[in-house]
C-alpha positions in Angstrom: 12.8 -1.9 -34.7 13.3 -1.0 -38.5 9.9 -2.3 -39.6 11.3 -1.7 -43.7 13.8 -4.8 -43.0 11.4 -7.0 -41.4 12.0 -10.7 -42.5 8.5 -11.8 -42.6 5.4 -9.6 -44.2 4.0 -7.8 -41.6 0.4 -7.4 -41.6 -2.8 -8.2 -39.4 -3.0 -12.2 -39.2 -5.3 -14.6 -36.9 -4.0 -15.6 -33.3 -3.3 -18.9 -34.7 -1.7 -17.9 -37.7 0.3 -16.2 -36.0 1.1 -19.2 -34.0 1.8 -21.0 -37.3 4.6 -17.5 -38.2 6.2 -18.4 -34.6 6.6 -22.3 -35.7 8.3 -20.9 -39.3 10.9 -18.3 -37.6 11.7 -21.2 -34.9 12.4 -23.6 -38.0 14.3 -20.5 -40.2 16.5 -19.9 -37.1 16.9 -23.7 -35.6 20.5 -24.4 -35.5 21.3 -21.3 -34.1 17.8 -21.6 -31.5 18.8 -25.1 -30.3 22.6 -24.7 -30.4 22.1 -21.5 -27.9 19.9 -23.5 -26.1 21.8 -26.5 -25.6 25.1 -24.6 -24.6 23.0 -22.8 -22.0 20.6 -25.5 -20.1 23.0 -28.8 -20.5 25.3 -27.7 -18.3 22.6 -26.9 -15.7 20.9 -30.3 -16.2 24.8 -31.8 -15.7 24.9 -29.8 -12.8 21.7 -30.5 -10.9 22.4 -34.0 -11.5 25.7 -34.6 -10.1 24.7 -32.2 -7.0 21.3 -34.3 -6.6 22.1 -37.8 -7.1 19.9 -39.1 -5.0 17.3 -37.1 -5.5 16.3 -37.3 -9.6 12.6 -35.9 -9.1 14.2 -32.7 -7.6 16.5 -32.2 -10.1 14.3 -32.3 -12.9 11.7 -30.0 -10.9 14.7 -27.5 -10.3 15.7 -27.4 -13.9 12.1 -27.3 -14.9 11.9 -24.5 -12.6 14.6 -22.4 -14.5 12.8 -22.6 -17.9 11.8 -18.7 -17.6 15.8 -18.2 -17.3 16.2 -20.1 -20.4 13.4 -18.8 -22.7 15.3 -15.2 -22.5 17.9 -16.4 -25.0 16.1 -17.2 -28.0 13.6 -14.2 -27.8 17.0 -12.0 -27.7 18.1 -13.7 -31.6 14.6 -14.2 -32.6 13.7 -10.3 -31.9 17.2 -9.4 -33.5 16.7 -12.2 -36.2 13.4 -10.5 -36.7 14.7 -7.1 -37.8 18.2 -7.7 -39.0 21.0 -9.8 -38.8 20.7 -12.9 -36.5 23.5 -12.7 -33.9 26.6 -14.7 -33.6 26.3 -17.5 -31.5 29.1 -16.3 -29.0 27.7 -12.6 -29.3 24.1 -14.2 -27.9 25.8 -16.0 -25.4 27.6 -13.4 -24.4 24.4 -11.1 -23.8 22.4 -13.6 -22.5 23.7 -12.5 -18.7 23.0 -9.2 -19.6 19.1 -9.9 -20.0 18.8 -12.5 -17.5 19.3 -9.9 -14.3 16.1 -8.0 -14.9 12.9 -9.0 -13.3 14.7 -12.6 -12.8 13.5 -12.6 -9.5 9.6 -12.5 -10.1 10.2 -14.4 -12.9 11.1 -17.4 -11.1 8.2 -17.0 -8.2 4.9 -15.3 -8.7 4.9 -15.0 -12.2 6.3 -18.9 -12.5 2.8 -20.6 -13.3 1.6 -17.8 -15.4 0.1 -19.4 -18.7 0.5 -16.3 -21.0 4.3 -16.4 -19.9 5.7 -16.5 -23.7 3.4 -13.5 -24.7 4.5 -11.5 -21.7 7.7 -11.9 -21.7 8.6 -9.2 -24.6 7.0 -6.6 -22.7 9.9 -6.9 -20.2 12.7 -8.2 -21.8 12.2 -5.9 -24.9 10.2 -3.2 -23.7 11.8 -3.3 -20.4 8.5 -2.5 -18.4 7.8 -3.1 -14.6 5.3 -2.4 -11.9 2.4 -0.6 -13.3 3.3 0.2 -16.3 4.0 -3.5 -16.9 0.5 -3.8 -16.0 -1.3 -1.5 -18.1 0.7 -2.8 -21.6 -0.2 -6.0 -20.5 -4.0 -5.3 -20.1 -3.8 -3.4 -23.4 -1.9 -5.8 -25.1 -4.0 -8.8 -23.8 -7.1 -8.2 -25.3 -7.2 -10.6 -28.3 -4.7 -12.8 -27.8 -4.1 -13.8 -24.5 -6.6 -16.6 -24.4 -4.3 -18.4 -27.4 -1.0 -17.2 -25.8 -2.7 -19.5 -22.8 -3.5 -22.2 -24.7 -0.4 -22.4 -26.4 1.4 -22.5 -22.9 -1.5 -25.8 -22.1 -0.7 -27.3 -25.3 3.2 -27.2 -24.9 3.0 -28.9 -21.6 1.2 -31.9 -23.4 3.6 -31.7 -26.1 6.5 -31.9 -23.7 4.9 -35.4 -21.7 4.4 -36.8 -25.2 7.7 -35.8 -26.9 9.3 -37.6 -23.6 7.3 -40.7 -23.4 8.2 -41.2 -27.3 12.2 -40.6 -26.3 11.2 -43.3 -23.6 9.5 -46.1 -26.5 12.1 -45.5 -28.9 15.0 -46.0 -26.9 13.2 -49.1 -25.7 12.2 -49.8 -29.3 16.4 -49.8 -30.0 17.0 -52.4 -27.0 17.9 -55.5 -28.8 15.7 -58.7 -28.1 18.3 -61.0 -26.4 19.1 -58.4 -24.1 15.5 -57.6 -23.7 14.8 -61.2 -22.8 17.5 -61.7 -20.4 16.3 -58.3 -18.6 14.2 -59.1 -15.9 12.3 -55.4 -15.1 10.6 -56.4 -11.7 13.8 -57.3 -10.3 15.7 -54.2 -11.9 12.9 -52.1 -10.3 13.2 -53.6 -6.8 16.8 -53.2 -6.4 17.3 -50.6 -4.0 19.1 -47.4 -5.1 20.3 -49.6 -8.2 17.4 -48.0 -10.7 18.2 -44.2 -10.2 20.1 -44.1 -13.7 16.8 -45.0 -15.1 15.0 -41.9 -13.4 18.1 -39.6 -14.5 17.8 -41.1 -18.2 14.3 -39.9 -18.4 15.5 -36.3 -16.8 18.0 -36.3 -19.9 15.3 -37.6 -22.3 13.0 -34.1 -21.3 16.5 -32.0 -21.3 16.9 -32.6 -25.0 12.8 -32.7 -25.3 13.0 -28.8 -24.4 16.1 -28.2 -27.0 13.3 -28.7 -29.8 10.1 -27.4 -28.1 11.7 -24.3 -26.1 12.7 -22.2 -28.9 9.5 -22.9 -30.3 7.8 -22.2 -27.4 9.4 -18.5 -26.8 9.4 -17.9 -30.8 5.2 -18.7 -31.1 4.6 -16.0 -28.0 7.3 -13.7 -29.7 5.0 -14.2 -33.1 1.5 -13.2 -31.2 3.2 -10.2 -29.5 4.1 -8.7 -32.7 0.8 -9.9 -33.8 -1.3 -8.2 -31.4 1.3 -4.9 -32.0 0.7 -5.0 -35.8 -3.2 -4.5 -35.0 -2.9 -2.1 -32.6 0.0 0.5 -34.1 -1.1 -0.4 -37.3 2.4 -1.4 -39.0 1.2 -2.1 -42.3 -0.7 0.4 -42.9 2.8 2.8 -41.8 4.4 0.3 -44.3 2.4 0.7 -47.3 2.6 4.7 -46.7 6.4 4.7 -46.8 6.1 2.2 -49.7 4.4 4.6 -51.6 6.7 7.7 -50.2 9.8 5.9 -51.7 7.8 5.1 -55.2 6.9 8.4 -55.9 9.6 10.3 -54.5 11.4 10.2 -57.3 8.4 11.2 -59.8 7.5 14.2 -57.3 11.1 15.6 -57.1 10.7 15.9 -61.4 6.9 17.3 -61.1 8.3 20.2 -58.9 11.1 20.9 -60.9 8.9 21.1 -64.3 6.2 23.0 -62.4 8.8 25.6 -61.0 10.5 25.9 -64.7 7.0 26.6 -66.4 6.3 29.3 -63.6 9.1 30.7 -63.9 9.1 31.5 -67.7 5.7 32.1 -67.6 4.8 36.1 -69.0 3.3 37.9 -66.0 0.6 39.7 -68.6 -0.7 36.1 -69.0 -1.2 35.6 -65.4 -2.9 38.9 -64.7 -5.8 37.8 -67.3 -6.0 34.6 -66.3 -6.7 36.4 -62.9 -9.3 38.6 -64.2 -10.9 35.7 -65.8 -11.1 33.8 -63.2 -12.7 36.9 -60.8 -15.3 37.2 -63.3 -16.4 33.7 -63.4 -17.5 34.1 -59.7 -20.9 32.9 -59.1 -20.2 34.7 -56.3 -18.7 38.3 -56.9 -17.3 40.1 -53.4 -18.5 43.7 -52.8 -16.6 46.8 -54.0 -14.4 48.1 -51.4 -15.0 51.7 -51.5 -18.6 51.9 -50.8 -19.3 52.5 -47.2 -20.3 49.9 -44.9 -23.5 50.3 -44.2 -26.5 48.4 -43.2 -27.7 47.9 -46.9 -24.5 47.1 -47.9 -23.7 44.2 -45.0 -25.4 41.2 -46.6 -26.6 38.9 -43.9 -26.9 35.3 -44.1 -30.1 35.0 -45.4 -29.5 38.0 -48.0 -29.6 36.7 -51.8 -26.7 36.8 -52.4 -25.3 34.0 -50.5 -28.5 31.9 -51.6 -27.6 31.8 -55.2 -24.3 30.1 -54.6 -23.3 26.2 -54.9 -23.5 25.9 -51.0 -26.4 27.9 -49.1 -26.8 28.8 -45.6 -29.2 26.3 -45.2 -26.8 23.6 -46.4 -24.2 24.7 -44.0 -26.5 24.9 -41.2 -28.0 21.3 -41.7 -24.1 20.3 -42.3 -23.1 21.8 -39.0 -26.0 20.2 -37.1 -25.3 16.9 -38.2 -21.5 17.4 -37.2 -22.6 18.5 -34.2 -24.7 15.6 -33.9 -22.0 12.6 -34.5 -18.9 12.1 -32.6 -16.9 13.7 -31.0 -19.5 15.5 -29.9 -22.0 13.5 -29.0 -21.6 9.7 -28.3 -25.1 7.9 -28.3 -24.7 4.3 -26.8 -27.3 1.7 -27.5 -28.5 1.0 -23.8 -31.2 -2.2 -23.5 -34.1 -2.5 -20.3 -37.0 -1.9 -19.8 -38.6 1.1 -20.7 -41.9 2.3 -20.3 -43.4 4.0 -24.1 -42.8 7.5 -24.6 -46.1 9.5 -24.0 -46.0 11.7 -26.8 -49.1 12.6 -28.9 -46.7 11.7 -31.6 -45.8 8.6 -30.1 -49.4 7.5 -29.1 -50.1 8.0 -32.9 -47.7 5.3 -34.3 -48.7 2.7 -31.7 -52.3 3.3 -30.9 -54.3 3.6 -34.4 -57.6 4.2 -32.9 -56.2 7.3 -31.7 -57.2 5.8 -27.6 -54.1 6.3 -25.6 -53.4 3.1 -23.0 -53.4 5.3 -19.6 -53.8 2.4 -17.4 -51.5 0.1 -18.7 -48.7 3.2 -18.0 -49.9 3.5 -14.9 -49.6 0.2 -13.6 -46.0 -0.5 -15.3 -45.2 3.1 -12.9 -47.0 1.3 -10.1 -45.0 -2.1 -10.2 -41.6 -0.6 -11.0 -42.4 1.7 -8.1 -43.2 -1.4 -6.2 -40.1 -3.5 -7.0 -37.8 -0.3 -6.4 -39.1 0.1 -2.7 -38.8 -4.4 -2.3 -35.6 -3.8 -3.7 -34.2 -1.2 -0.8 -36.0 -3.1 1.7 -34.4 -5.9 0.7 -30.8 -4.1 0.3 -31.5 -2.6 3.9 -32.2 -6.1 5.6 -29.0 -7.3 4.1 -27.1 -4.9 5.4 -28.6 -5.2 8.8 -27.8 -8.8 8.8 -24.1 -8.6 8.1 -24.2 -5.8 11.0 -25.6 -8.6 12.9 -22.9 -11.1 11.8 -20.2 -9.3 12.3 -21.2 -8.3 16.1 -22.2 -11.9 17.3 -18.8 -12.9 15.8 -16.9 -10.6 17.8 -18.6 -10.7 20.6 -18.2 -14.6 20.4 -14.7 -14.6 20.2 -13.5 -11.5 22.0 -11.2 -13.6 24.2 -9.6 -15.4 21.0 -9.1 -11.8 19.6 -7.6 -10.3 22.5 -4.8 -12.7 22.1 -3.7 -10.8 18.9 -4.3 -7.1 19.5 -2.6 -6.3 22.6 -4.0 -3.3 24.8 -0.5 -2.4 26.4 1.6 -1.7 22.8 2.7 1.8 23.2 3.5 0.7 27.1 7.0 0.9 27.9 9.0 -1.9 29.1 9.1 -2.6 32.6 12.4 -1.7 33.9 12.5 -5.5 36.3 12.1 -7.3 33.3 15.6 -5.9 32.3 18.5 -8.3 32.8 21.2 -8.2 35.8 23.9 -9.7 34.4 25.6 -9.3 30.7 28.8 -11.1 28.7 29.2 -12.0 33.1 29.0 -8.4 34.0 27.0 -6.7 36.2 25.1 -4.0 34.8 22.0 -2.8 37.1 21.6 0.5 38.6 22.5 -0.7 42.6 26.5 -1.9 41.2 27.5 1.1 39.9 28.4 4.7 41.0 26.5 8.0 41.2 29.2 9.8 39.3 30.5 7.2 36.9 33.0 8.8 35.0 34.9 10.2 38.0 35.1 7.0 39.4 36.6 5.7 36.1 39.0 8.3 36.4 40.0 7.4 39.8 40.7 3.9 38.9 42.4 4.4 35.6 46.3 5.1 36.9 45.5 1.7 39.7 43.3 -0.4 37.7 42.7 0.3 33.8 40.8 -2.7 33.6 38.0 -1.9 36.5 37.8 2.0 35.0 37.0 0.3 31.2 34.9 -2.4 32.8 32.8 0.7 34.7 32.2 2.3 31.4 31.2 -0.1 29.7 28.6 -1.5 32.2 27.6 1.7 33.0 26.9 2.0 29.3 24.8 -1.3 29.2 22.6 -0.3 32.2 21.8 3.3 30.7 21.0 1.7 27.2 18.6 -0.9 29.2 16.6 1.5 31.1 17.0 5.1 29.5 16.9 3.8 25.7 14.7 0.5 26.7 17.2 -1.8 24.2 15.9 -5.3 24.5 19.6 -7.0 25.5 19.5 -10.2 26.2 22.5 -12.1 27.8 23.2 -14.3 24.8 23.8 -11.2 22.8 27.3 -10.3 21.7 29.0 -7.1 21.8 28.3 -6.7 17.8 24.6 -7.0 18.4 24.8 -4.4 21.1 26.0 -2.1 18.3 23.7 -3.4 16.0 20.8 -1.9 18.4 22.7 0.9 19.2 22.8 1.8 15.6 19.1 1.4 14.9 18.5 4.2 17.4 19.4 6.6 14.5 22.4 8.8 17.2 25.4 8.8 15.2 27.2 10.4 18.7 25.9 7.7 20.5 26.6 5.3 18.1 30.4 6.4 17.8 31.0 6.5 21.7 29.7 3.0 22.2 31.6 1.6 19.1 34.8 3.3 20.7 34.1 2.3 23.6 33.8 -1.3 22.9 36.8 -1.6 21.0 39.2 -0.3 23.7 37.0 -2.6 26.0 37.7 -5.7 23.8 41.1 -5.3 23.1 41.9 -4.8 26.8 39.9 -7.7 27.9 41.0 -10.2 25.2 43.9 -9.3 24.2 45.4 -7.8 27.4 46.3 -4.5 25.4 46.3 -1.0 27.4 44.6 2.2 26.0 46.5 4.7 25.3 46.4 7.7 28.2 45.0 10.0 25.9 41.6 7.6 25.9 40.9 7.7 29.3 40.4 11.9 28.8 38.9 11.0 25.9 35.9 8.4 26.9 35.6 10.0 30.4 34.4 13.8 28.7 32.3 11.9 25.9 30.8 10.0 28.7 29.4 13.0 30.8 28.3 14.6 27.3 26.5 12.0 26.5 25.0 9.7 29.4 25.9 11.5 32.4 22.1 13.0 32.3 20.3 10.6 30.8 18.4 9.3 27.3 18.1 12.1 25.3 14.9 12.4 23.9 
């Protein structure tokens, strides 16, 4: 932001002020506010429309939902506007996807029904904060002027159900009479389905109500942002100093030239008296350097010498007390209670005149705060006890209704008879298949390639059921196997099964034979891998 080609004067203003600087810019900027605006949420209303028909109240609520994703439009030209140029109408349109991808997401859910949503929204659309940082500018920010950055959210709502009732009364206001009379509206109303265009006519009415009020809307929150920045940064004051830099720049750049001239051509005889002069006019004179530094000659602080000078030593002392006694280094803070009176002889002589200091009265204030200390720890303990107390018969109470949530057995395995029999129609427990699976596949791969592929590949299923404890159903695919396979983080697992599956597949569903170098090939990966068990 170049604050030295700001369009408005920047200074401190009231929140509502500032409100009333948001309303100016919107109307400085409106043809360029509303065209944007129009271009971008028309075709959406036309949209949500045709798409819901039947369904007006759901298409206004979904284009009422989008609002966040509209107001990023004209707080790109206003903050542009602002500071420079205003953009082109097809340059803003053409950045206007640019800025809607960040944070769109929690713009359009949990953030939705925030109320300071126009003063928030430069943070992260100009500032491009998020997460906790986010936070922390907002907090800062928030201070002063999120109560009117609120209200101004309230109000607008208002000013929309008022600006669309009006659309409603004038259009009716423009119905003329005959027609009016010859209009029966109970019998319009009752017709079934025939009365939607009348529902969708007041969805368009609050489409063009938000072409005047939404630019309005973004450009007042865009106003109290810069607001509440121009307090805290301090802008004008920056301004005024580089006001004042370029006034007298050119007036300094002449005073340095003249003094350097007159230096320069100044006799050096001249100088050296004016030296001397000025040495003797000391009140102060230093010591001669060649006498030897001894104790007479030191002079200490409280020597006279230093006494008969503008500033003493105890002027400096009493100065440097009372630095030391303001902040930064030391922060006294008003704190209010009860106190008892200080028991000073010097305090007992401002209050007590007769000179008789009030013993017992000091002694039974100590006494009852005393008191009311101990009632209060015996109070605090009792508390305490009682929520112990709670929070046992409670779970004693309903133990059985807790039990049904935290289960005892988590870390116990599966059982291995819960584990299916059958998968895709194959048979894939431990009694069907082989001890030594891979030589039986190689047995039956020159008679029957399909029985040595189907061996594998059940033999895989069964060792992935009991020795990695997959939960495989039998309405899972072959993809999901995979899927699970994957999750188990073995890329060599993970590659055997997938080839294995794919030489399975194509053989079984489209009848094509493996190559002879894959029977070598999945028979040694086979007895790497699975011939003794899971890995762990």
């Amino acid at each position: 932001m170049r604050l030295t080609e700001a369009q408005v004067e920047i200074r401190p203003r009231n929140p509502w002020e500032a409100v009333d600087l948001g309303v100016l810019l919107a109307r400085q900027h409106r043809r360029l506010l509303m065209t944007s605006w129009a271009l971008v949420t028309l075709p959406v209303f036309l949209l949500l429309t045709v798409v819901l028909w039947d369904h007006p109240p759901l298409a206004v609520l979904l284009f009422w939902w989008l609002k966040p994703a509209y107001e990023r439009l004209p707080l790109l030209i206003l903050s542009q506007a602002l500071f420079g140029a205003p953009p082109s109408l097809k340059g803003a349109l053409k950045a206007w996807p640019r800025i809607l991808k960040p944070q769109l997401l929690a713009s359009l859910t949990w953030r939705r029904f925030s109320l300071s949503r126009s003063f928030i929204l430069p943070v992260q659309q100009l500032e491009r904060l998020d997460g906790p940082l986010r936070a922390q500018r907002i907090a800062h920010l928030g201070q002063d002027n999120l109560r009117v950055a609120r209200c101004l959210t309230s109000l607008g709502s208002t000013l929309e159900i008022c600006f669309g009732m009006s659309l409603v009364l004038l259009f009716y206001a423009f119905i003329p009479q005959q027609v009016e009379l010859d209009w029966s509206w109970r019998s319009l109303l009752q017709t079934r389905g025939g009365w939607k265009w009348l529902e969708h006519l007041n969805n368009a009415f609050y489409a063009l109500v938000l072409i005047l009020w939404g630019p309005i809307y973004v450009s007042c929150g865009f106003a109290l942002y810069l607001n509440r920045r121009t307090t805290l940064e301090a802008w004008d004051i920056e301004l005024t100093f580089r006001r004042l830099r370029q006034r007298v720049i050119g007036s300094a750049y002449a005073l340095l030239l003249g003094t350097s001239l007159i230096f320069g051509f100044a006799p050096q005889t001249v100088m050296a008296d004016d030296t001397a002069a000025d040495e003797s006019n000391h009140s102060c004179p230093l010591p001669p350097l060649d006498l030897p530094q001894t104790e007479e000659h030191l002079a200490a602080p409280d020597a006279a010498r230093l006494l008969t000078q503008p500033l003493t030593s105890e002027a400096s002392r009493s100065t440097i007390k009372a630095v030391l006694a303001s902040p930064p280094f030391k922060n006294p803070k008003a704190v209010s209670g009860w106190r008892l009176p200080d028991q000073t002889p010097e305090a007992n002589k401002k209050t007590d005149k007769t000179g008789v200091t009030p013993q017992w009265l000091a002694r039974v204030m100590v006494s009852l705060l005393n008191t009311g200390k101990t009632l209060a720890t015996v109070f605090e303990a009792f508390l305490w006890g009682l929520i112990t107390l709670a929070v046992g018969w409670i779970a004693c109470r309903y133990r059985t209704w807790f039990s049904t949530f935290v289960s005892r057995d988590k870390h116990k395995p599966q059982a291995l008879h819960d584990a299916p029999r059958q998968l895709f129609g194959l048979q894939v427990d431990a009694k069907s298949l082989p001890d030594d699976v891979a030589s039986a596949a190689e047995r039956l791969w020159s008679e029957s390639p399909r029985e040595a592929l189907s061996l594998l590949y059940r033999a895989l299923l069964n060792r992935l059921l009991t020795d990695y404890q997959l939960p495989l159903r039998n309405a899972d695919t072959e993809g999901q196997v995979l899927e699970r396979v994957a999750a188990l983080n073995q890329p060599p697992l993970h590659d055997f099964a997938q080839e294995l599956t794919r030489h399975w597949q194509r053989l079984a569903y489209g009848h094509e034979l493996p190559a002879r170098d894959v029977q070598k090939n999945l028979c040694e990966g086979w007895r790497q891998l699975l011939a003794s068990g899971a890995s762990t």
